[in-house]
Backbone bond lengths (Angstrom), bond angles and torsions (degrees), N, CA, C in turn:
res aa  C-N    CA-C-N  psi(-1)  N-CA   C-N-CA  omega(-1)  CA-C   N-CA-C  phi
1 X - - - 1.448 - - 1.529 107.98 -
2 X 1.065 117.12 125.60 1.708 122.60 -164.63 1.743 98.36 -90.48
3 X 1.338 107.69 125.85 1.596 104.33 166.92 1.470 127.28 -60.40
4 X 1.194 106.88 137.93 1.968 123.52 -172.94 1.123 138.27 -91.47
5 X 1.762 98.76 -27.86 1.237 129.35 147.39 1.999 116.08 -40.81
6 X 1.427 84.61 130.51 2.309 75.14 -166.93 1.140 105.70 -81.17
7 X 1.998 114.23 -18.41 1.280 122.63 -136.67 1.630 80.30 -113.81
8 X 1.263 162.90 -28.94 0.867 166.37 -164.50 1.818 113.90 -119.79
9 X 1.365 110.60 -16.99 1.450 122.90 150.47 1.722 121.83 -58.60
10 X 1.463 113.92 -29.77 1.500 115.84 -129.16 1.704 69.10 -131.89
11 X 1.637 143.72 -4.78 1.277 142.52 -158.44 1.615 98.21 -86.21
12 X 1.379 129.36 116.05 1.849 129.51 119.91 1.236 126.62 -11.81
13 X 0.974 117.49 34.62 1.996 121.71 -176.62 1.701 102.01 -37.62
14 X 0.922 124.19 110.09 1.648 136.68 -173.15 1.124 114.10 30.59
15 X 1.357 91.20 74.94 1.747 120.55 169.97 1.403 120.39 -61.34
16 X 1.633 112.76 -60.76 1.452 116.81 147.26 1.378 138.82 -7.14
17 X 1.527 100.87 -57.14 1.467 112.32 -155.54 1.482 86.45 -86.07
18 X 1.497 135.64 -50.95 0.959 142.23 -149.31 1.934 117.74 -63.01
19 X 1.538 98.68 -8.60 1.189 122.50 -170.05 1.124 115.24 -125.67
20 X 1.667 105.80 15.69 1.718 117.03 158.80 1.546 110.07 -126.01
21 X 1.397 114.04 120.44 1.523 129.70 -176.30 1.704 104.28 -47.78
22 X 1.272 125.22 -39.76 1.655 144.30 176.10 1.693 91.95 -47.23
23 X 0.733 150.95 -68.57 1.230 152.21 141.03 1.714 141.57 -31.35
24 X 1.459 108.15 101.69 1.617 103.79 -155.46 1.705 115.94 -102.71
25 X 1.485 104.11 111.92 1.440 121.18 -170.03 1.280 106.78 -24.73
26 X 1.732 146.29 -33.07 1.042 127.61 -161.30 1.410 102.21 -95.97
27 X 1.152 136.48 -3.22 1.079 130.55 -155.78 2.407 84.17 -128.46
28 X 1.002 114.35 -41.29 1.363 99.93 141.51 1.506 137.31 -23.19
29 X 1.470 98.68 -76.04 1.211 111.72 162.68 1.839 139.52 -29.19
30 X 1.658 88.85 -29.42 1.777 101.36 -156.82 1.957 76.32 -89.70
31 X 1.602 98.01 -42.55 2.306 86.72 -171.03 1.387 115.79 -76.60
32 X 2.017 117.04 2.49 0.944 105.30 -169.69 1.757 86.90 -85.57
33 X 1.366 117.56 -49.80 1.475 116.05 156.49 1.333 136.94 -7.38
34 X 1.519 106.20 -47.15 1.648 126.10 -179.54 2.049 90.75 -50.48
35 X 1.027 92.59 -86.90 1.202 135.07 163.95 1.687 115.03 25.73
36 X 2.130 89.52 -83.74 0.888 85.58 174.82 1.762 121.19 -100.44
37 X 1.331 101.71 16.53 1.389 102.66 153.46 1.304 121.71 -83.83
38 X 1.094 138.58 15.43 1.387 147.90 152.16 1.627 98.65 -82.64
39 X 0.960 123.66 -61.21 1.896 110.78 -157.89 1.311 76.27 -85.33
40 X 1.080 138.03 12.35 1.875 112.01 164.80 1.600 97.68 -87.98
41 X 1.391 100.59 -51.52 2.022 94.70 174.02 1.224 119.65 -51.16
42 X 1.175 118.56 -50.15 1.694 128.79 172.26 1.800 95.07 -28.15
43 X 1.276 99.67 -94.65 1.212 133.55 164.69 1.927 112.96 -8.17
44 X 0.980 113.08 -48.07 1.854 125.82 -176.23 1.740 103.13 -99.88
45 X 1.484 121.59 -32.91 1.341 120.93 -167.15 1.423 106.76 -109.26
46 X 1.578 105.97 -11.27 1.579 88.15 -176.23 1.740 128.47 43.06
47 X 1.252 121.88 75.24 1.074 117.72 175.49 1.681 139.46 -77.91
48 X 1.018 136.59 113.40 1.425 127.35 -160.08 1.238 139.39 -80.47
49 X 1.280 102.37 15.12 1.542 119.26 -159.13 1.547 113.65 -171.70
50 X 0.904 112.95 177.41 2.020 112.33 165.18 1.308 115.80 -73.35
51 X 1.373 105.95 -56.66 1.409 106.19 -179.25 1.769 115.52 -50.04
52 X 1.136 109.02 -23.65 1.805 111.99 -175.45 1.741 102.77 -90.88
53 X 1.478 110.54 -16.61 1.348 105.32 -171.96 1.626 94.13 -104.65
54 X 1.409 127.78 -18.60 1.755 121.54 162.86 1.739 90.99 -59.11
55 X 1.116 129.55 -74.44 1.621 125.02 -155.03 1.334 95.25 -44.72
56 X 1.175 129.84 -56.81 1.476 115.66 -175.96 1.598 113.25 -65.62
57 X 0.850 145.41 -42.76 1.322 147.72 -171.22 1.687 92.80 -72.53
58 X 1.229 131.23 -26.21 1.450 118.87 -159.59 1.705 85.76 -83.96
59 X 0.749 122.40 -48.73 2.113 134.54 176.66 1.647 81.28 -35.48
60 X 0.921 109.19 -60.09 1.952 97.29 -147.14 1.465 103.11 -96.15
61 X 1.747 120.69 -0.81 1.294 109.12 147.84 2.002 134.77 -76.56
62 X 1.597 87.11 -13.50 1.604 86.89 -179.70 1.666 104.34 -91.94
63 X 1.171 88.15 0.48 1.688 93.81 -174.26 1.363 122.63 -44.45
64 X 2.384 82.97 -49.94 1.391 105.78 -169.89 1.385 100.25 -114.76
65 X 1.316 112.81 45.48 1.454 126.43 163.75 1.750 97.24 -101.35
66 X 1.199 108.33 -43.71 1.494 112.88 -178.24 1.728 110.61 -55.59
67 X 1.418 78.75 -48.85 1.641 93.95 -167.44 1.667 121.55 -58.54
68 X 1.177 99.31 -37.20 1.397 119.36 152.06 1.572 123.21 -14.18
69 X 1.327 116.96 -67.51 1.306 134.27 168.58 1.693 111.44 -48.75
70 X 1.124 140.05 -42.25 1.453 176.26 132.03 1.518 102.64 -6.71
71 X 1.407 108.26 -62.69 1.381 130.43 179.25 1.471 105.63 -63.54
72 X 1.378 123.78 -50.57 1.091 135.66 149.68 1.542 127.26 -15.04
73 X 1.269 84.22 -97.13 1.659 98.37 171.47 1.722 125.17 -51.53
74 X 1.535 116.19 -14.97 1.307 107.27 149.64 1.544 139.53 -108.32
75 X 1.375 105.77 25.61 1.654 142.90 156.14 1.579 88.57 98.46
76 X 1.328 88.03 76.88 2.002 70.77 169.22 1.782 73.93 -169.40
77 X 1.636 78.57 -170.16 1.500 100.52 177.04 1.821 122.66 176.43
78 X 0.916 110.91 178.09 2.115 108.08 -159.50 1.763 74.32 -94.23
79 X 1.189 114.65 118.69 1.551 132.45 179.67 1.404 102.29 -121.68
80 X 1.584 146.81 175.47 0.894 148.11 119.10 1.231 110.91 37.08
81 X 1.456 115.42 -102.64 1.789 124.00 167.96 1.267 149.73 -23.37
82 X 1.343 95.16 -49.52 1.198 114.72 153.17 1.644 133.63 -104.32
83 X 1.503 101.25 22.38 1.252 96.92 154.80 1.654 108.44 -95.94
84 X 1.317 104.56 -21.10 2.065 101.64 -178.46 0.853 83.94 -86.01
85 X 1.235 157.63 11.72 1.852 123.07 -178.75 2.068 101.74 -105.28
86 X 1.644 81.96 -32.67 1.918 89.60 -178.95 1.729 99.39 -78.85
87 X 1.100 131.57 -33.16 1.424 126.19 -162.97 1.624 103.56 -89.35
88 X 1.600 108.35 -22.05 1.619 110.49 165.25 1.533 123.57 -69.05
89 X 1.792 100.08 -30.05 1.503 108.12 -175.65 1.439 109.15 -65.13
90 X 1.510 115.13 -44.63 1.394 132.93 165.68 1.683 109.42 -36.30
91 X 1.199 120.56 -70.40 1.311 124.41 -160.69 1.456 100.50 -65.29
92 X 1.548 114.39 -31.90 1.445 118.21 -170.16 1.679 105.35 -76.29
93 X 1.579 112.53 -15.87 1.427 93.07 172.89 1.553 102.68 -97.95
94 X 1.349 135.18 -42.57 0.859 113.34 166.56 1.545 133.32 -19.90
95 X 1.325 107.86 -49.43 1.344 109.10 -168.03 1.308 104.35 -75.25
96 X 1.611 128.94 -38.26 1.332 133.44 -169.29 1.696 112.12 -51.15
97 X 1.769 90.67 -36.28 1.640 81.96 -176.53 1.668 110.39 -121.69
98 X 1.518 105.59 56.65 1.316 101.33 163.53 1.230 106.56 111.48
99 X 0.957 128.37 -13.80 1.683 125.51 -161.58 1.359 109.85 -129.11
100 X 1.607 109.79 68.30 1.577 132.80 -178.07 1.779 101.13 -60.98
101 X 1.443 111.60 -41.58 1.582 116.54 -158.46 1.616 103.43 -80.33
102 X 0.881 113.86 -29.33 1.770 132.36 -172.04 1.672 101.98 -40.00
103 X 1.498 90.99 113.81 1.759 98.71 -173.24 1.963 97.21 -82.84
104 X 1.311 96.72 147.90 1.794 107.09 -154.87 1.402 84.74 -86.24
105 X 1.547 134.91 -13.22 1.567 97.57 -155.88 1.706 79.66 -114.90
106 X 1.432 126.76 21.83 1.574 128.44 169.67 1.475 97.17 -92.59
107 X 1.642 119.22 -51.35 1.426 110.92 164.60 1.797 130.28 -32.98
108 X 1.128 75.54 -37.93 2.001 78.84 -177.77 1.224 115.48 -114.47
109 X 1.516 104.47 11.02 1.846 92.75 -168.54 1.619 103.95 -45.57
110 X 1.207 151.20 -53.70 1.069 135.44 -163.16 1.160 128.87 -40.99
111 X 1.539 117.87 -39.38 0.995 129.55 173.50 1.858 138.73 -3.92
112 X 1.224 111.38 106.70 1.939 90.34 177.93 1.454 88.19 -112.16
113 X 1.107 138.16 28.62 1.599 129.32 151.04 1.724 121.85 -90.60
């Protein structure tokens, strides 16, 4: 399902990272994935509130809890950098679809990165 959103259609999903060698495109690739399978849920579930847009965001934080390991195994890992660049992508969809107030570190609380 292709996103509809223009502003989250038209988004660099870890643009940053993608332009540091420390970081390996295929495994890029899998969080740029996360990503936009989040504004695809957005997008299909319509959420009405925060609390409906944390449940979705909590899905696509264990995502890259998995992914984590991944990062790992191709000598890298969600450091510093790429923890603001993934927790910015978060806030940036939030905001794209409505959810200006959405506190960033409720988006990721799951997080073990």
């Amino acid at each position: 399902m292709p996103i509809t959103n223009q502003q989250a259609a038209g988004h660099a999903f870890l643009r940053e990272l993608y332009g540091d060698a420390y970081y390996p495109g295929h495994v890029l690739d899998k969080g740029r994935a996360i990503l936009v399978r989040l504004c695809e849920r957005i997008e299909a579930e319509r959420p009405d509130g925060l609390d409906a847009l944390y449940a979705l965001t909590a899905v696509a934080t264990e995502e890259f809890n998995v992914l984590e390991a991944e990062f790992d195994e191709a000598g890298s890992e969600i450091e510093t950098v790429a923890r603001e660049e993934i927790a910015g992508d978060f806030a940036f969809v939030a905001s794209a679809y409505g959810f200006a107030d959405a506190d960033v570190e409720e988006l990721v609380a799951g997080r073990e990165w």
